[in-house]
C-alpha positions in Angstrom: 68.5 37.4 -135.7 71.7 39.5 -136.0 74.3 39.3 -133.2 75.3 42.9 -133.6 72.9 45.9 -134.6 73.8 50.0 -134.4 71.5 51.7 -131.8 71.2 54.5 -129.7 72.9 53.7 -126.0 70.5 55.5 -123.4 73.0 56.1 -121.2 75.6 57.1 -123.4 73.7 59.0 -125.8 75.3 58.2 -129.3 75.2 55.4 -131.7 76.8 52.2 -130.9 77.2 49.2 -132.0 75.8 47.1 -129.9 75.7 43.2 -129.4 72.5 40.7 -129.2 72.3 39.0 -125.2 69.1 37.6 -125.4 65.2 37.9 -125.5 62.6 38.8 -123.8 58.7 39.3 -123.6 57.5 43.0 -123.0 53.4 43.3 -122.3 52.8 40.2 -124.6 55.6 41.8 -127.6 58.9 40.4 -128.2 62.0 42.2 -127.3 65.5 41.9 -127.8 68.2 42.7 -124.7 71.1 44.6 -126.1 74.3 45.4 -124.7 76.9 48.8 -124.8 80.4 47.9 -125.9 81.7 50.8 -123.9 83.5 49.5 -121.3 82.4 52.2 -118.7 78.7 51.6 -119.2 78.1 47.8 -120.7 74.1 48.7 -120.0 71.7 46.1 -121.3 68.4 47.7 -122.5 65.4 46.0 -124.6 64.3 47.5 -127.9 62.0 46.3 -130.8 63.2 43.4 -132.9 62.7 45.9 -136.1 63.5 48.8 -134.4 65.8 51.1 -136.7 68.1 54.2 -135.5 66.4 57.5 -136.3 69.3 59.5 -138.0 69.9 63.0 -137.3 68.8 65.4 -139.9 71.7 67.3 -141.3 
């Protein structure tokens, strides 16, 4: 389980890297609890253990 991982910050809206706070159980499925770095928003959100960023298409 990686402490860090890039992902898209809902409240933000760009890619950050974000760190690993914990776990949790979402309708029977595993989730991890990630956090923003940015100091103004520092939200904690859940997303799929092997969830990947979708890149924007050039």
């Amino acid at each position: 389980m990686p402490a860090v991982r890039v992902t898209l910050c809902p409240a933000c809206r760009c890619e950050r890297i974000t760190r690993l706070v914990g776990t949790a159980t979402v309708k029977g499925r595993p989730q991890d609890l990630v956090q923003c770095p940015a100091g103004a928003c520092e939200l904690v959100w859940a997303v799929r253990p092997d969830h990947t960023p979708r890149r924007a298409a050039a």
